[in-house]
N, CA, C and O atoms as a DFTB+ gen file, in Angstrom:
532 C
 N C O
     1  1     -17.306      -9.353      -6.447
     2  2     -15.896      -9.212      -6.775
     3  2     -15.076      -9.732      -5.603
     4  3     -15.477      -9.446      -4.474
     5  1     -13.847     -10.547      -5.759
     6  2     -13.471     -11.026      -4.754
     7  2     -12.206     -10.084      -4.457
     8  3     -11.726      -9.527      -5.444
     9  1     -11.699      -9.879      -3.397
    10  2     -10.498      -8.962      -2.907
    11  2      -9.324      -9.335      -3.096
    12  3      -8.747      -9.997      -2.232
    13  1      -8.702      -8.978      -4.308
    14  2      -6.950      -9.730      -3.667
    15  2      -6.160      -9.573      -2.941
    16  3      -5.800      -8.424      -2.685
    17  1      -5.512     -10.802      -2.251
    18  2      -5.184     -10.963      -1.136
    19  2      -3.656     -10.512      -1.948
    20  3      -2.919     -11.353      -2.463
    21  1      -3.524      -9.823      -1.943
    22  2      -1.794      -8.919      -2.246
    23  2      -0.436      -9.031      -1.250
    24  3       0.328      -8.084      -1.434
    25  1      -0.103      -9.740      -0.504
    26  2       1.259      -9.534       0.366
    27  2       2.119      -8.526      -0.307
    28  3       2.680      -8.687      -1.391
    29  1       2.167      -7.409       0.490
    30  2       3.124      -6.923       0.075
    31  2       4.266      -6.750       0.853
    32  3       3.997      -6.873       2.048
    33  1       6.016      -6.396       0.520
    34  2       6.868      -6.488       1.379
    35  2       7.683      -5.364       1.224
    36  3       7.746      -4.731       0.169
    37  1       8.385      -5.060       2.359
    38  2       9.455      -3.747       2.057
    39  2      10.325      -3.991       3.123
    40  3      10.323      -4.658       4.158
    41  1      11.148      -3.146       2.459
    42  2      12.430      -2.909       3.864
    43  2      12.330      -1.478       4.693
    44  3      11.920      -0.474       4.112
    45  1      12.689      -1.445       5.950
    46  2      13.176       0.363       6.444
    47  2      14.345       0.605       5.754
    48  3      14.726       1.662       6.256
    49  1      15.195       0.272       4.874
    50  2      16.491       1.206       4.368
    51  2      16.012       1.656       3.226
    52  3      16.747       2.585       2.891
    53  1      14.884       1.447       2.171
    54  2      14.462       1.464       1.069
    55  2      13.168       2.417       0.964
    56  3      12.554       2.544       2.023
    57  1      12.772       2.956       0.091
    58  2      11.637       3.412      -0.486
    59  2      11.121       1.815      -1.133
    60  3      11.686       0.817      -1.581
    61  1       9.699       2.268      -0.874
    62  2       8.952       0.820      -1.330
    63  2       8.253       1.533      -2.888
    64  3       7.468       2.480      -2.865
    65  1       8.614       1.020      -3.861
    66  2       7.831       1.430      -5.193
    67  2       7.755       0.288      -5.582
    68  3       8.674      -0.524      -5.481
    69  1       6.185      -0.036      -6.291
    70  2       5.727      -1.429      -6.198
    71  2       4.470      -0.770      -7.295
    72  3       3.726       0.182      -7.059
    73  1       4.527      -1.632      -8.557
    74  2       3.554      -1.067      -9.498
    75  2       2.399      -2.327      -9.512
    76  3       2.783      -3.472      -9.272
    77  1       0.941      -2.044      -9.811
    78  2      -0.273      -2.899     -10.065
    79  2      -0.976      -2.515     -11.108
    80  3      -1.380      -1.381     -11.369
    81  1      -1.134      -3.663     -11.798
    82  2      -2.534      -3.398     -12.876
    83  2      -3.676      -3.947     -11.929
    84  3      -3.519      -5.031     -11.369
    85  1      -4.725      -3.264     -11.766
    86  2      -5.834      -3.502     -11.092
    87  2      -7.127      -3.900     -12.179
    88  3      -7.670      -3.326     -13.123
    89  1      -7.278      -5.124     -11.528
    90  2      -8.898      -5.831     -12.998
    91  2      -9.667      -5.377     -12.372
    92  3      -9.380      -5.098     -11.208
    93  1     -11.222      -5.061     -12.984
    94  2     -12.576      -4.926     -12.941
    95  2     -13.290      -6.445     -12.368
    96  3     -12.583      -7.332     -11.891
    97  1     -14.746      -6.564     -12.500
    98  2     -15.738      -7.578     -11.854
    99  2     -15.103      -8.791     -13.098
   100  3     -14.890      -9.922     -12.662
   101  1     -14.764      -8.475     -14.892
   102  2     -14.780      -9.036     -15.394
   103  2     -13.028     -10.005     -15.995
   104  3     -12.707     -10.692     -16.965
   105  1     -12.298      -9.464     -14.651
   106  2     -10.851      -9.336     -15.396
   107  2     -10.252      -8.759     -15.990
   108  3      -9.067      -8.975     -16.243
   109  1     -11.143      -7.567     -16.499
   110  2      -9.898      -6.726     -17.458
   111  2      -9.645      -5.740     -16.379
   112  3      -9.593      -5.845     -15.154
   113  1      -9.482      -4.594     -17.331
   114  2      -8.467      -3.750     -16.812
   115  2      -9.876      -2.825     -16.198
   116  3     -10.940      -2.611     -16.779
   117  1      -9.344      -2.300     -14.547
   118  2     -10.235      -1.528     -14.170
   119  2      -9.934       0.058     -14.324
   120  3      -9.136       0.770     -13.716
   121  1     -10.940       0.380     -15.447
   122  2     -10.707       1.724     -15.550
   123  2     -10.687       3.223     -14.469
   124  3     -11.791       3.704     -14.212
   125  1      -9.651       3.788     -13.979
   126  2      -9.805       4.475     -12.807
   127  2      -9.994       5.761     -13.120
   128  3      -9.674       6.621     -12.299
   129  1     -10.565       6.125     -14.401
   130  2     -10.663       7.295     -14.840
   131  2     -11.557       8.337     -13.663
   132  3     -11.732       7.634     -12.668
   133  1     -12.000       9.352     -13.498
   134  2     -13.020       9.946     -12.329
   135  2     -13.019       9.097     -10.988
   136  3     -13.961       9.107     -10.195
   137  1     -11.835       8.349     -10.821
   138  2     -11.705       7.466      -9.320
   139  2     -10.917       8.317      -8.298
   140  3     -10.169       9.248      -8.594
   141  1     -11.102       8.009      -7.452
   142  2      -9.925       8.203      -5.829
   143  2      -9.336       7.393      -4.976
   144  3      -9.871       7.072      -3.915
   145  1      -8.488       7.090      -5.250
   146  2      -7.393       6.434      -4.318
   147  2      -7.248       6.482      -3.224
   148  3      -6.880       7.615      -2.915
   149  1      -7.387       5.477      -1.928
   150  2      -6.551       6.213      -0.807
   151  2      -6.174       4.636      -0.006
   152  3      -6.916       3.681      -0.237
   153  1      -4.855       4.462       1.025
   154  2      -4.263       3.335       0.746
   155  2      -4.031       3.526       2.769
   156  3      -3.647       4.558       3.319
   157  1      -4.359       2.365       3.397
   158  2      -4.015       2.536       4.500
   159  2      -3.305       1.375       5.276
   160  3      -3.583       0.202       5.027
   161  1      -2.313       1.756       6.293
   162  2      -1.440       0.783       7.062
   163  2      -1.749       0.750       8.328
   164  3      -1.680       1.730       9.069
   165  1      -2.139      -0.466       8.691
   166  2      -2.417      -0.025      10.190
   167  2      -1.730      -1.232      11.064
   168  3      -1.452      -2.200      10.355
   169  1      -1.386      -1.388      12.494
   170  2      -0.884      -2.797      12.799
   171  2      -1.834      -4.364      12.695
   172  3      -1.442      -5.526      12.584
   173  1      -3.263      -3.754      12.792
   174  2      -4.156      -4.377      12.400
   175  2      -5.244      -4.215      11.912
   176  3      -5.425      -3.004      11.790
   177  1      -6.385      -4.984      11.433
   178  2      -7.209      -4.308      10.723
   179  2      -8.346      -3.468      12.123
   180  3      -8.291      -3.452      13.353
   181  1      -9.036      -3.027      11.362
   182  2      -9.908      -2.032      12.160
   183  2      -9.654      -1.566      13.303
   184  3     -10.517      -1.503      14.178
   185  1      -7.779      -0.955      13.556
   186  2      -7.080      -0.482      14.509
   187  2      -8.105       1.043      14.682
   188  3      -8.491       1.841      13.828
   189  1      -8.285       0.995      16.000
   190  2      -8.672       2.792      16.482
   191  2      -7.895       3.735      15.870
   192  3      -7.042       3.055      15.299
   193  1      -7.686       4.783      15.659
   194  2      -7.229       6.171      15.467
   195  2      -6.820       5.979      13.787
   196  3      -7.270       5.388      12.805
   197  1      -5.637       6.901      14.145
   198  2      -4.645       7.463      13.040
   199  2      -4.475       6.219      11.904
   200  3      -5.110       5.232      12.277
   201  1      -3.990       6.076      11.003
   202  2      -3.206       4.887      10.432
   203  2      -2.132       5.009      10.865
   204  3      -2.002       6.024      11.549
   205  1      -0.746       4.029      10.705
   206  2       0.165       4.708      10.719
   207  2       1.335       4.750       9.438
   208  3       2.561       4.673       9.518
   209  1       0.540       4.887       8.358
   210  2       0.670       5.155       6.834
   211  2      -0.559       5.489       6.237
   212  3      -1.310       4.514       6.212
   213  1      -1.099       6.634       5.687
   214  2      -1.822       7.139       5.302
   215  2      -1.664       7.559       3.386
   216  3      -1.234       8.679       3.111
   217  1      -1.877       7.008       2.724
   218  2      -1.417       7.444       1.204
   219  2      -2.797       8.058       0.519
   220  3      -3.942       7.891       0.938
   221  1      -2.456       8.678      -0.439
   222  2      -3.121       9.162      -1.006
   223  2      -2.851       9.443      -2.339
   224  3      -1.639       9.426      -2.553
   225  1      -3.842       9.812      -3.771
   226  2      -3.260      10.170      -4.761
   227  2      -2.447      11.208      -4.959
   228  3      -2.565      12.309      -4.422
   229  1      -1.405      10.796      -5.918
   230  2      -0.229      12.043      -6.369
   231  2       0.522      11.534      -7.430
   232  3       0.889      10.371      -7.600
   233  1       0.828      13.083      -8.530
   234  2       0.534      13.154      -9.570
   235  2       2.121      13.067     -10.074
   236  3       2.371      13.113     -11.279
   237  1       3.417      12.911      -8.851
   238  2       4.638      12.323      -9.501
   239  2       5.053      10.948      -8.744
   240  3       4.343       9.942      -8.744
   241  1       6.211      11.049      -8.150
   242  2       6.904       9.787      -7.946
   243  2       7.104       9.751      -6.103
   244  3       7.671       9.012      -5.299
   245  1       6.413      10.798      -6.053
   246  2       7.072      11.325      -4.334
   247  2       5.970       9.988      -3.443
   248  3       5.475       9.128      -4.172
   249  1       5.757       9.944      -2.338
   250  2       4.679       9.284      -1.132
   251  2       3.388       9.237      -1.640
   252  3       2.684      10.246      -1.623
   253  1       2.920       7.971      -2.179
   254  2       1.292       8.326      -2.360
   255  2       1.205       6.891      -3.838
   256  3       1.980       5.978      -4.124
   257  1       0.141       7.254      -4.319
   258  2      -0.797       6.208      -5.410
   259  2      -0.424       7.267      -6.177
   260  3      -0.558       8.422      -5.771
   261  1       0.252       6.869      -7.764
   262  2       0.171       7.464      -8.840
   263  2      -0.633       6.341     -10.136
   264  3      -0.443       5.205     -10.569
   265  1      -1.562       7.441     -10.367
   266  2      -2.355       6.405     -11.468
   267  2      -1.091       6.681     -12.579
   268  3      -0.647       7.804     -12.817
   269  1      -0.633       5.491     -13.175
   270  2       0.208       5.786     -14.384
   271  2      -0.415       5.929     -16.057
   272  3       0.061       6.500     -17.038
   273  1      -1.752       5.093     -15.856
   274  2      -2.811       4.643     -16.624
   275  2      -4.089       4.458     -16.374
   276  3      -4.376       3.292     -16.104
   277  1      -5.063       5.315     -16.374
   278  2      -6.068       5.505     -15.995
   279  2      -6.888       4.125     -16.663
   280  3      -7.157       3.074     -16.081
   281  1      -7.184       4.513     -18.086
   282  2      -7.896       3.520     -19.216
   283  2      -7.236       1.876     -18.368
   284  3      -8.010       1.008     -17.964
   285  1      -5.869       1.784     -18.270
   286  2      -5.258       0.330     -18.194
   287  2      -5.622      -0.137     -16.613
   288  3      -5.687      -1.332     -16.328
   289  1      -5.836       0.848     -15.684
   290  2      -5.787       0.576     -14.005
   291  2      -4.126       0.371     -13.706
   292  3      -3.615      -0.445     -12.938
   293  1      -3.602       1.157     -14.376
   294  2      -2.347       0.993     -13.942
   295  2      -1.688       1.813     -12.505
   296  3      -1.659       3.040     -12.602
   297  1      -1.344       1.415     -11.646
   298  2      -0.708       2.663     -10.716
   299  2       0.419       2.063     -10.078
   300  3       0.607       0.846     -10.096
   301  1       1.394       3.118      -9.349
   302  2       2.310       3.074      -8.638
   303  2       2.219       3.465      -6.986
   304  3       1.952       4.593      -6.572
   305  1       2.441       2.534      -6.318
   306  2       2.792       2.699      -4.707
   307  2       3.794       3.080      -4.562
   308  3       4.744       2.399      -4.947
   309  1       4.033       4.548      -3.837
   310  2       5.617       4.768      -2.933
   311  2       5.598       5.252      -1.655
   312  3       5.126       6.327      -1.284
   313  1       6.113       4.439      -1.025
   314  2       6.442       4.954       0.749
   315  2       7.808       5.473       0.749
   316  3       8.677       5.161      -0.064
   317  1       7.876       5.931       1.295
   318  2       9.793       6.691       1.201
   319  2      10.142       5.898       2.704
   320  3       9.362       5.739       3.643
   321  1      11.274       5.552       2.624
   322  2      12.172       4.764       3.565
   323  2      12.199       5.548       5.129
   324  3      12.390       5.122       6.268
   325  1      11.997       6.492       4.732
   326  2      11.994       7.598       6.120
   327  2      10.365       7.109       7.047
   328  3      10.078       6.843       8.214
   329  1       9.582       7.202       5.661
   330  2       8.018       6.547       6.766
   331  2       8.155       5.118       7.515
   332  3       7.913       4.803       8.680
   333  1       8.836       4.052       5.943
   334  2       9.076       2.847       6.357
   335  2       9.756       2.879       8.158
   336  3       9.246       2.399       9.170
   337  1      11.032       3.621       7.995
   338  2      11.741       3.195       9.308
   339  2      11.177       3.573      10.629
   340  3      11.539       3.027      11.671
   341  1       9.893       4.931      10.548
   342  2       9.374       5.183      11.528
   343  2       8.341       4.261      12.497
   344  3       7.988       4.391      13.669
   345  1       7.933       2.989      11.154
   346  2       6.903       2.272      11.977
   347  2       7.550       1.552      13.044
   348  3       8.598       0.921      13.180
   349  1       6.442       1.905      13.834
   350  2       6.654       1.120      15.045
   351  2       7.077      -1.057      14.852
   352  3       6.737      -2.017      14.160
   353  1       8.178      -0.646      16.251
   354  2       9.023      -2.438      16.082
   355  2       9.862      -1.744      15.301
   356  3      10.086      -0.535      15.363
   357  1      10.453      -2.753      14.358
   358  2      11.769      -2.666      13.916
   359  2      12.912      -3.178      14.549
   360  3      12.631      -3.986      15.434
   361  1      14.464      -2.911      14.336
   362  2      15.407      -3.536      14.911
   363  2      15.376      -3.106      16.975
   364  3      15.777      -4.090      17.597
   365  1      15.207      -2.576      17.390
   366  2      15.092      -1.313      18.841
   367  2      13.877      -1.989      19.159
   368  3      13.995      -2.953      19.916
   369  1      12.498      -1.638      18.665
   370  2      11.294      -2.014      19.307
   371  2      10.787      -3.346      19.043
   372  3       9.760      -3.592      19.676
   373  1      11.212      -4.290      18.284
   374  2      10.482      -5.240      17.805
   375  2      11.059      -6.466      18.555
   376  3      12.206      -6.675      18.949
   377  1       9.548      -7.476      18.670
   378  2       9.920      -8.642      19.580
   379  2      11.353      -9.153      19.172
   380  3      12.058      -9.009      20.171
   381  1      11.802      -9.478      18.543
   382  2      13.271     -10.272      18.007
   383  2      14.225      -9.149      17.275
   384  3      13.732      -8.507      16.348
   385  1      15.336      -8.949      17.604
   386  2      16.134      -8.396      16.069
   387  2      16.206      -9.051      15.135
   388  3      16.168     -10.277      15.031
   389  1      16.341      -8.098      14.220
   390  2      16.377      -8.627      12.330
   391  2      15.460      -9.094      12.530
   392  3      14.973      -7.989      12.770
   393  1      14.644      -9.750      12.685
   394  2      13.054      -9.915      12.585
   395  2      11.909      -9.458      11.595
   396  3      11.598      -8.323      11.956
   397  1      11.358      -9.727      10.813
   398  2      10.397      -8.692      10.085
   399  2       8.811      -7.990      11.516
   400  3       8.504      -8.226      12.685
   401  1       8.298      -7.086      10.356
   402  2       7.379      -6.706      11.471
   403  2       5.938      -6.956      10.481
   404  3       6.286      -6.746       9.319
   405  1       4.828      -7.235      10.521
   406  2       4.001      -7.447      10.024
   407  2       3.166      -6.508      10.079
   408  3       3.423      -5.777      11.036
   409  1       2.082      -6.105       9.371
   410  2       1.317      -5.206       9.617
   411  2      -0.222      -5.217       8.584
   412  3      -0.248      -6.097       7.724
   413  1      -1.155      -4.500       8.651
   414  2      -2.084      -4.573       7.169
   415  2      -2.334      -3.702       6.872
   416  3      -2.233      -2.654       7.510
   417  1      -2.973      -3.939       5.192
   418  2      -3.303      -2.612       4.333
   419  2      -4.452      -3.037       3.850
   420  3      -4.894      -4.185       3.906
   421  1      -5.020      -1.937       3.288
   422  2      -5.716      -2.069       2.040
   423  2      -5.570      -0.771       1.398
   424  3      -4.858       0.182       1.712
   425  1      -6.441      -0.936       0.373
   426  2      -6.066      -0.235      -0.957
   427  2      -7.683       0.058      -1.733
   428  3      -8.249      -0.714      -2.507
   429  1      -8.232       1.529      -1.208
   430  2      -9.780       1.504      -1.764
   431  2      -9.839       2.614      -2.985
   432  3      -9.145       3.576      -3.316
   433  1     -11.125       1.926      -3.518
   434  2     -10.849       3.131      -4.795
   435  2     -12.247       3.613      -4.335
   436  3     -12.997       2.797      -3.799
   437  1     -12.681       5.052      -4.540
   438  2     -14.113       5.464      -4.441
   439  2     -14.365       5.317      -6.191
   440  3     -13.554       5.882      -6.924
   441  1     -15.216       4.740      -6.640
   442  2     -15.865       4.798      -7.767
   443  2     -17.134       5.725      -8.068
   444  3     -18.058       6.029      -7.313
   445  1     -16.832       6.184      -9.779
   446  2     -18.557       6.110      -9.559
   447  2     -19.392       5.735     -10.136
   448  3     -20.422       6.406     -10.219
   449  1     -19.277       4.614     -10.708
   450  2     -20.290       3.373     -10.329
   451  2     -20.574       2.607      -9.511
   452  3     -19.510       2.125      -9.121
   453  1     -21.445       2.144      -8.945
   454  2     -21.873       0.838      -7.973
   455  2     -20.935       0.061      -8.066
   456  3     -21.049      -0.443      -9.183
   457  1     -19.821      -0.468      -7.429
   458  2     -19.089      -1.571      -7.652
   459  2     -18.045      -1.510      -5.876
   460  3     -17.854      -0.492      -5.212
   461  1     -17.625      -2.743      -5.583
   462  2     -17.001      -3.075      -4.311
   463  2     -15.501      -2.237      -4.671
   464  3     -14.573      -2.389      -5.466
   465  1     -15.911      -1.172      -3.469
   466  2     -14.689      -0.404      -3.307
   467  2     -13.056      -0.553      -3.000
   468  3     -12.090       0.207      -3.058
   469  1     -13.231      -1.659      -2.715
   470  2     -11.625      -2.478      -2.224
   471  2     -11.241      -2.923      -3.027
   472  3     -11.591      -4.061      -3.337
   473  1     -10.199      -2.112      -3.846
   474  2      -8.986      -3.002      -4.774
   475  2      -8.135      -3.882      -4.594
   476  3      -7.755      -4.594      -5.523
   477  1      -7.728      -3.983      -3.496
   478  2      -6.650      -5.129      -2.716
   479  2      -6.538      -5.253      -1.339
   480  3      -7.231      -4.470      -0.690
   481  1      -5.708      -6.188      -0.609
   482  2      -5.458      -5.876       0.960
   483  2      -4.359      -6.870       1.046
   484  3      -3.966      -7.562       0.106
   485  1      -3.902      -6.879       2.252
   486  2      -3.517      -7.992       2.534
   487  2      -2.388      -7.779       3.486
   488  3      -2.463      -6.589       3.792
   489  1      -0.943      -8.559       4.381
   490  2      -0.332      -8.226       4.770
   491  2       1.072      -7.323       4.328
   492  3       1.719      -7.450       3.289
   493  1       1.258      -6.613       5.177
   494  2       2.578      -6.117       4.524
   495  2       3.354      -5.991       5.510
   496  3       3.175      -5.153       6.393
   497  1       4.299      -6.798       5.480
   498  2       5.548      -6.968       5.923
   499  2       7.349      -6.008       5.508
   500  3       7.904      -5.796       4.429
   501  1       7.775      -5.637       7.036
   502  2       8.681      -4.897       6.890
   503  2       9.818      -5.485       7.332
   504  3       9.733      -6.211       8.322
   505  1      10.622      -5.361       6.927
   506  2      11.893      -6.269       7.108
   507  2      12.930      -4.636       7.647
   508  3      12.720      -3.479       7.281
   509  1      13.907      -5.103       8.501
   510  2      15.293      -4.441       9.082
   511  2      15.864      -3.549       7.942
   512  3      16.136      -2.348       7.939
   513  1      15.962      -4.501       6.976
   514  2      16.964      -3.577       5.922
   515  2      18.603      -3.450       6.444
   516  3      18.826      -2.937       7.541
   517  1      19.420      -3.814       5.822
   518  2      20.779      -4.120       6.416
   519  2      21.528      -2.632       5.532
   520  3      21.734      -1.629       6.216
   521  1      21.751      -2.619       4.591
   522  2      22.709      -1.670       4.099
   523  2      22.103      -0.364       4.483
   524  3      20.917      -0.034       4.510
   525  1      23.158       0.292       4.768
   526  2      22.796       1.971       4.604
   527  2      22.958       3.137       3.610
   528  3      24.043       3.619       3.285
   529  1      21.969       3.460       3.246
   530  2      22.148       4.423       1.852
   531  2      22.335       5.987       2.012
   532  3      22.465       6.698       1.015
């Protein structure tokens, strides 16, 4: 199974909600029925310690992976704007102002069947965010 390479993007003034249908080995829809979610940010890959976004499954709209559709592989990503603005860089710490800040994820499912645990990865980029809400 090959990994998709997903860019994903957000701002610090915003909550990031960002929905995926996730395919199986064959293209369809990967069923996540009896699965586990868990979604990590780090500045790079195989950074030491903590992440510094940690998600996990949850069953409304709040911080975390909501399966919306188990049968379809449907789910929802949300970071709340409060985590977004804490990462490190940004407008204060980051090489340039207004600048974006780059960072990586991935996105693993524990199955239980035999099958490659990584649903996606790729960079995710944070942008300043100009308006204030």
């Amino acid at each position: 199974m090959d990994i998709p390479n997903v860019p994903l993007t957000a701002a610090r003034n915003l909550d990031l909600r960002e929905e995926y249908g996730l395919l199986d080995e064959d293209d369809g829809p990967l069923d996540l029925t009896s699965c586990t979610l868990k979604m990590e940010v780090r500045q790079y890959g195989a950074q030491p310690g903590l992440a510094l976004i940690s998600l996990s499954e949850v069953t409304d709209d709040s911080q975390g992976i909501r399966v919306l559709d188990a049968a379809a592989g449907h789910i929802r990503i949300v970071i709340a704007k409060a985590t977004l603005a804490a990462l490190p860089g940004g407008p204060v710490g980051g090489t340039e102002p207004n600048q974006p800040d780059t960072f990586v994820y991935d996105l693993v499912i524990d199955r239980p069947t035999p099958a490659e645990p990584l649903a996606m990865a790729g960079t995710f980029i944070v942008s300043p965010g100009v308006t204030v809400l």
